[in-house]
C-alpha positions in Angstrom: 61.0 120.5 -98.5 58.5 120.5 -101.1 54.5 121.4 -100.2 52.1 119.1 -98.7 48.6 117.7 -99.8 46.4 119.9 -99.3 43.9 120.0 -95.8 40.6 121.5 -96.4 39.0 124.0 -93.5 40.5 125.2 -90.3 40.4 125.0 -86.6 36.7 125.9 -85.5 35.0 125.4 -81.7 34.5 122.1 -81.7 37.3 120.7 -82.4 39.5 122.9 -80.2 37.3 121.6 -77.6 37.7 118.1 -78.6 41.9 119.4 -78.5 41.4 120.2 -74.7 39.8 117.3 -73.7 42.4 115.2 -74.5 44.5 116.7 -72.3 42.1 117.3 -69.7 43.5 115.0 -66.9 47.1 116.5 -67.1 46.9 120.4 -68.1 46.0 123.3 -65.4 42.4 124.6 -65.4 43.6 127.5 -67.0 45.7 126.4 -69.9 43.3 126.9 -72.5 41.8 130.2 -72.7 38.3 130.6 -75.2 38.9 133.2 -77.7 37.4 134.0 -80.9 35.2 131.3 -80.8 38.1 128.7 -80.4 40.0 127.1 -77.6 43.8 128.1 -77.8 46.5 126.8 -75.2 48.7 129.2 -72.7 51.6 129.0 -74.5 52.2 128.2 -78.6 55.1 127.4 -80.5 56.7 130.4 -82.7 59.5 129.5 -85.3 61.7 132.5 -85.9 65.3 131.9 -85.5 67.1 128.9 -86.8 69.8 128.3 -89.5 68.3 128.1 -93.1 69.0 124.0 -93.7 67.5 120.6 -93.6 68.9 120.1 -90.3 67.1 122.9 -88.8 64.1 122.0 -91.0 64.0 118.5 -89.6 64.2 119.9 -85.9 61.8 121.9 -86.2 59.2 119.6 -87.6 59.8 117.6 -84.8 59.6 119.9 -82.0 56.3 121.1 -83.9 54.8 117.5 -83.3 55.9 117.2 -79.8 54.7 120.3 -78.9 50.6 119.8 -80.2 51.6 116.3 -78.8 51.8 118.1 -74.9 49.2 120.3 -75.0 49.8 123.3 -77.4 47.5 124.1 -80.5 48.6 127.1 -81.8 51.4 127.7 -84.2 52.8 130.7 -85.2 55.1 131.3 -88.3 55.7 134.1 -91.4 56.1 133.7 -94.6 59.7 135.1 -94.6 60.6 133.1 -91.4 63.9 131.6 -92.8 63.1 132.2 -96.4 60.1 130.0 -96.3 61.4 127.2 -94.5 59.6 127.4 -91.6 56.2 127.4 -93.0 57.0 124.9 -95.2 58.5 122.4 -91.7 54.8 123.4 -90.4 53.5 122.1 -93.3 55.6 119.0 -93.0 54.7 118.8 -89.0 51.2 119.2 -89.6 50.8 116.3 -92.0 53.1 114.3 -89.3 50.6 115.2 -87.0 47.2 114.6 -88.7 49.1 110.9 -89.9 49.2 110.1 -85.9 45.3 111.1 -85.7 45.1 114.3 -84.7 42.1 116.7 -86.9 42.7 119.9 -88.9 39.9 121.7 -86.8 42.1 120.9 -83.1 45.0 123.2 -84.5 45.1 126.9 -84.8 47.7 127.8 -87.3 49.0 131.1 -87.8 51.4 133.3 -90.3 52.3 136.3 -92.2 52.9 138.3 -94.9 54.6 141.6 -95.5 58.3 141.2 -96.0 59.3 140.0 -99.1 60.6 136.7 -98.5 63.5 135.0 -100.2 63.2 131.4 -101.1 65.3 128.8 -99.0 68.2 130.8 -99.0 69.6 134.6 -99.7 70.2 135.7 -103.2 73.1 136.3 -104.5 71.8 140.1 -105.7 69.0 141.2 -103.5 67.9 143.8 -106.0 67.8 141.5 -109.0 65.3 138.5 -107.2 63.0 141.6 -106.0 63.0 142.6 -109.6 62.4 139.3 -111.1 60.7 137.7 -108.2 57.9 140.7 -107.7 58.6 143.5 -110.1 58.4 141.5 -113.7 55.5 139.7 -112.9 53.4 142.6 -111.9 53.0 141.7 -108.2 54.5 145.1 -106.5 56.0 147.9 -108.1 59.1 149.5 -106.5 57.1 152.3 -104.8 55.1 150.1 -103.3 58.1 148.2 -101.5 58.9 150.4 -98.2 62.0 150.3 -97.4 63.3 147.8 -100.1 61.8 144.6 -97.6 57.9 145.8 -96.9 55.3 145.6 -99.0 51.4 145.4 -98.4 49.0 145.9 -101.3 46.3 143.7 -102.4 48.3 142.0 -105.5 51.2 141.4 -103.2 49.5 140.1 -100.0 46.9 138.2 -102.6 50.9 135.9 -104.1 51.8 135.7 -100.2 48.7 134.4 -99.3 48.4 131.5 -101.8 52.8 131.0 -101.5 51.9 130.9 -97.4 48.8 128.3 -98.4 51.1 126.1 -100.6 53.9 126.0 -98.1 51.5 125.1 -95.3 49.4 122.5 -97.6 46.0 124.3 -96.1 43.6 126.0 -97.8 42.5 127.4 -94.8 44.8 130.0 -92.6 43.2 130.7 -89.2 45.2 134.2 -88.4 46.8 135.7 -91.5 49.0 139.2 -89.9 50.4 142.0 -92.0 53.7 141.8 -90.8 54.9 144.2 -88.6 53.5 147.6 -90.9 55.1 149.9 -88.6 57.7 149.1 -91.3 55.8 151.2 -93.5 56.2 154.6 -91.8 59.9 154.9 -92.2 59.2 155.5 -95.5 55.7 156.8 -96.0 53.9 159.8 -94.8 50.8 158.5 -92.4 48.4 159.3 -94.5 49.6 157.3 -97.2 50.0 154.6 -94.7 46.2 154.8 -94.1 45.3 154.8 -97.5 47.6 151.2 -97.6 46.2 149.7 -94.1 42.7 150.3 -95.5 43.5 148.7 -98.5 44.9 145.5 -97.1 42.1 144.8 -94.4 39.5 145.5 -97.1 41.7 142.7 -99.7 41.7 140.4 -95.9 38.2 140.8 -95.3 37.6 139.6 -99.1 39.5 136.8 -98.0 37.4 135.5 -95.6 34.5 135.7 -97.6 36.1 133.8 -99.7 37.0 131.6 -97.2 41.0 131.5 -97.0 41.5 133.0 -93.9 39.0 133.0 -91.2 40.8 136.1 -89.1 43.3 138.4 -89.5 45.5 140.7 -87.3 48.7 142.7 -87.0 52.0 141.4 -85.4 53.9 144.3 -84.6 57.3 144.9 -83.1 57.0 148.5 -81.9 53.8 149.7 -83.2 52.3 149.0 -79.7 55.1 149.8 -77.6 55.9 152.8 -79.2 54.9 156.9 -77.6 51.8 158.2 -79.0 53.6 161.2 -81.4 56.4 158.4 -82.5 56.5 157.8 -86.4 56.3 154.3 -86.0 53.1 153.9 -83.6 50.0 152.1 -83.9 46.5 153.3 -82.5 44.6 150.1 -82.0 41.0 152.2 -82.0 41.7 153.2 -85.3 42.6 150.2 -86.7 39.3 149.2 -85.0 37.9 151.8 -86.3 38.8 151.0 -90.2 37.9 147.3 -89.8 34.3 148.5 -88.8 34.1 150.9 -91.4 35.1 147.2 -93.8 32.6 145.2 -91.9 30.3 146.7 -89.1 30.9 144.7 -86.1 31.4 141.9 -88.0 34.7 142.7 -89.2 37.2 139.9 -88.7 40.3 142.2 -87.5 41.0 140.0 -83.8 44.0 139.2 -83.5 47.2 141.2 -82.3 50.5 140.0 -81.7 53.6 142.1 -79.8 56.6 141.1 -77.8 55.8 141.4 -74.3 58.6 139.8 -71.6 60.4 140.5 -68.1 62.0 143.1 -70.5 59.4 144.6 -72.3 56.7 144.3 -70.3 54.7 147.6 -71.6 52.1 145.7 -73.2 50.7 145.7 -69.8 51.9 149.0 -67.9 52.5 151.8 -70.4 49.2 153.2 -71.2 49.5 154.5 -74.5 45.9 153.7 -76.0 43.2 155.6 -76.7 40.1 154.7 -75.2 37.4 157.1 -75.6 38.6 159.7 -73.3 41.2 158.4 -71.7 44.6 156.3 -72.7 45.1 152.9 -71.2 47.5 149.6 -71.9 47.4 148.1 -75.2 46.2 144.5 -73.4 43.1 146.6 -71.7 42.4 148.3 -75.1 42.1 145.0 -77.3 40.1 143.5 -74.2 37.7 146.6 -74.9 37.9 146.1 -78.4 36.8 142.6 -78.7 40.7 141.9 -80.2 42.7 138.9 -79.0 46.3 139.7 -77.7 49.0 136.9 -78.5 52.5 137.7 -77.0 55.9 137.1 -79.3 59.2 137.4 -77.8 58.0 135.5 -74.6 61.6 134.8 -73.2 63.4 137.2 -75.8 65.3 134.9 -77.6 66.4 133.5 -74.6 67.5 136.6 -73.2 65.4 136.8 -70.1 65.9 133.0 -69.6 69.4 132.9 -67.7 70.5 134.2 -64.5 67.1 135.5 -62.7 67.2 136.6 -59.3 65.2 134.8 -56.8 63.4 138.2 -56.1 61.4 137.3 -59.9 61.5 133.7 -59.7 60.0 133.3 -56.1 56.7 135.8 -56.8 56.5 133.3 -60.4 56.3 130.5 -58.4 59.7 129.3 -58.1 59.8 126.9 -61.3 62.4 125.1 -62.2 64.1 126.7 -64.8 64.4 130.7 -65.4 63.0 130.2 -68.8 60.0 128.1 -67.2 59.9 131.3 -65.0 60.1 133.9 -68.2 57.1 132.2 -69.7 55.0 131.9 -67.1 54.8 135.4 -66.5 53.5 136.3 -70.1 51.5 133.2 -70.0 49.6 134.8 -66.8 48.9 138.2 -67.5 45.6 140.4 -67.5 44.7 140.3 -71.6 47.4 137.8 -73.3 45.7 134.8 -74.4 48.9 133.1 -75.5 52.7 133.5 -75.2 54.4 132.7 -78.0 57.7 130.3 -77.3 60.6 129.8 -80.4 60.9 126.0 -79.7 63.3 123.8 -82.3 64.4 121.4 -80.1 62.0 118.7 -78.8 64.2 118.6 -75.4 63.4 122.5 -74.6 59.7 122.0 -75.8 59.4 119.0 -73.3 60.8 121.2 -70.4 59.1 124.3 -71.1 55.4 122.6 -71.7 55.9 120.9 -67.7 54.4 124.6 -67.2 50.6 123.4 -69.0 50.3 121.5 -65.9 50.9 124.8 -64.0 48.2 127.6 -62.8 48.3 131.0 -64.0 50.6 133.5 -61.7 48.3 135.9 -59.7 47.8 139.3 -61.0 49.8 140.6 -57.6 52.4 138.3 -57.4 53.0 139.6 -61.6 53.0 143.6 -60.6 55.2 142.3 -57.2 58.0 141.3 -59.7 58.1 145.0 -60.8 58.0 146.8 -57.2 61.6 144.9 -56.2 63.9 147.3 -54.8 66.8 148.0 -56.8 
């Protein structure tokens, strides 16, 4: 699929207001939630899995379109989401999109960088495209690669950035993420791993100076999950606390994004977050912190979409399918502004976007799920 023309600017207030008022007759009051200076829907569209072909491509695309086309206006992707096809069918969706007359500023579009990404397909010898691809030309040095798939300097995130931009056909990203740098620890000491945070918000912070990005973030697997004294944990109030030292309190670190599900629901309960004196929930920290929480994993791959007992579905609100169910209880909890669905079918996006036309789950009825008796 090759890149798209490219769209100047980005999503911005007014025109993610303009967004929700198209749909203002048919979506729940509280389907759009204002963040960050921008309207984003309840639920967006992620596009992870998938096979690495045209096919797949092609499905995607359209399940992209049908999805802004019912109400959602966030899209989430990564540079190394199979081996660049995925932001490249974004690219191809969003041009779809803009051709039936809907604007660049309506649509929040989000992606990644931090793996190294293959391109459309695996390499025969892994070691000899990371040489040629990324070692040759100067863009990362083998110690800078953690792990032989995680890298984060400036030079390397600077080639992701404009590879992530040319895919898309923007010039504009609205939440750039290092991609999961928990990754890191595994194979650096934390203090290294300081020294390499710091240098990557300060290079993401140049960016939107310079007007690529206009936010950026982290999207984490276990970083937020994780114990305190684990190797692989993240302390939001010191990544906080490094953006300000960047920027003052006009730093542009907002964004977070974790799995949080049925089955990993510690995003809300396990308070592992430091909060002046005290620890709290990651969700109650980034509220504190000014950050915006976007949840990944919202039905688990599809794991915690099949076979619910009525004891969940009931408090949920009874929907009509268990993935319907799944979503809806990311969608309505304390602190996420946005769960994140893998959609590459337009079938499953039309079923699971009947919930925009559904009110938020009380905070009661959520914790109720969780005091069942076994």
């Amino acid at each position: 699929m090759e890149a798209q023309t490219v769209i100047k600017a980005g999503a911005m207030l007014e025109g993610t207001a303009r967004y929700r008022a198209r749909f203002k007759d048919v979506v729940a009051e509280d389907h759009f939630r204002q963040a960050q200076n921008l309207w984003l829907s309840s639920i967006g569209i992620g596009t992870y899995l998938g096979e690495a072909n045209e096919e797949c491509d092609r499905r995607y695309m359209e399940a992209i379109v049908r999805a802004v086309e019912l109400g959602v206006n966030l899209i989430d992707t990564a540079a190394n989401y199979r081996f660049k096809r995925s932001e490249r069918s974004v690219g191809a969706a969003l041009k779809e999109l803009f051709a039936r007359g809907f604007a660049r500023d309506e649509i929040i579009v989000c992606t990644k960088g931090g793996y190294l990404p293959f391109d459309g397909a695996p390499p025969r010898d892994v070691w000899q495209y990371i040489e040629e691809t990324f070692v040759r030309p100067g863009i990362a040095s083998f110690a800078d690669i953690a792990g032989g798939a995680h890298c984060m300097t400036p030079r390397y995130l600077q080639n992701q950035l404009r590879q992530s931009l040319r895919n898309l056909g923007l010039d504009w990203i609205d939440v750039y993420y290092l991609h999961n740098p928990e990754s890191q620890l595994s194979s650096v000491s934390p203090e290294e791993f300081s020294k390499r945070l710091r240098a990557a918000f300060e290079f993401l912070e140049q960016k939107v100076v310079q007007g690529q990005i206009k936010n950026y973030g982290v999207a984490t697997w276990n970083g937020f999950r994780a114990e305190p004294d684990a190797r692989e944990y993240h302390s939001l109030e010191q990544m906080v606390g490094l953006a300000r030292d960047l920027g003052d309190d006009d730093h542009h670190f907002r964004f977070i994004q974790l799995p949080f599900n049925l089955a990993m629901p510690e995003a809300l309960f396990f308070q592992n977050q430091k909060l002046g004196d005290e620890y709290v929930s990651v969700l109650e920290a980034a509220r504190a912190f000014g950050v915006t929480a976007i949840a990944s994993g919202s039905i688990l791959q599809g794991q915690v979409s099949r076979g619910l007992p009525e004891a969940i579905r009931e408090p949920l609100g009874s929907l009509a399918t268990d993935a319907q169910t799944g979503i809806q209880f990311v969608r309505s909890a304390p602190g996420i502004t946005t769960a994140l669905v893998g959609m590459s079918r337009v079938a499953h996006v039309e079923e699971n976007l009947q919930l925009v036309g559904v009110a938020r789950a009380r905070a009661e009825d959520l914790i109720s799920v969780f005091d069942q008796e076994e």
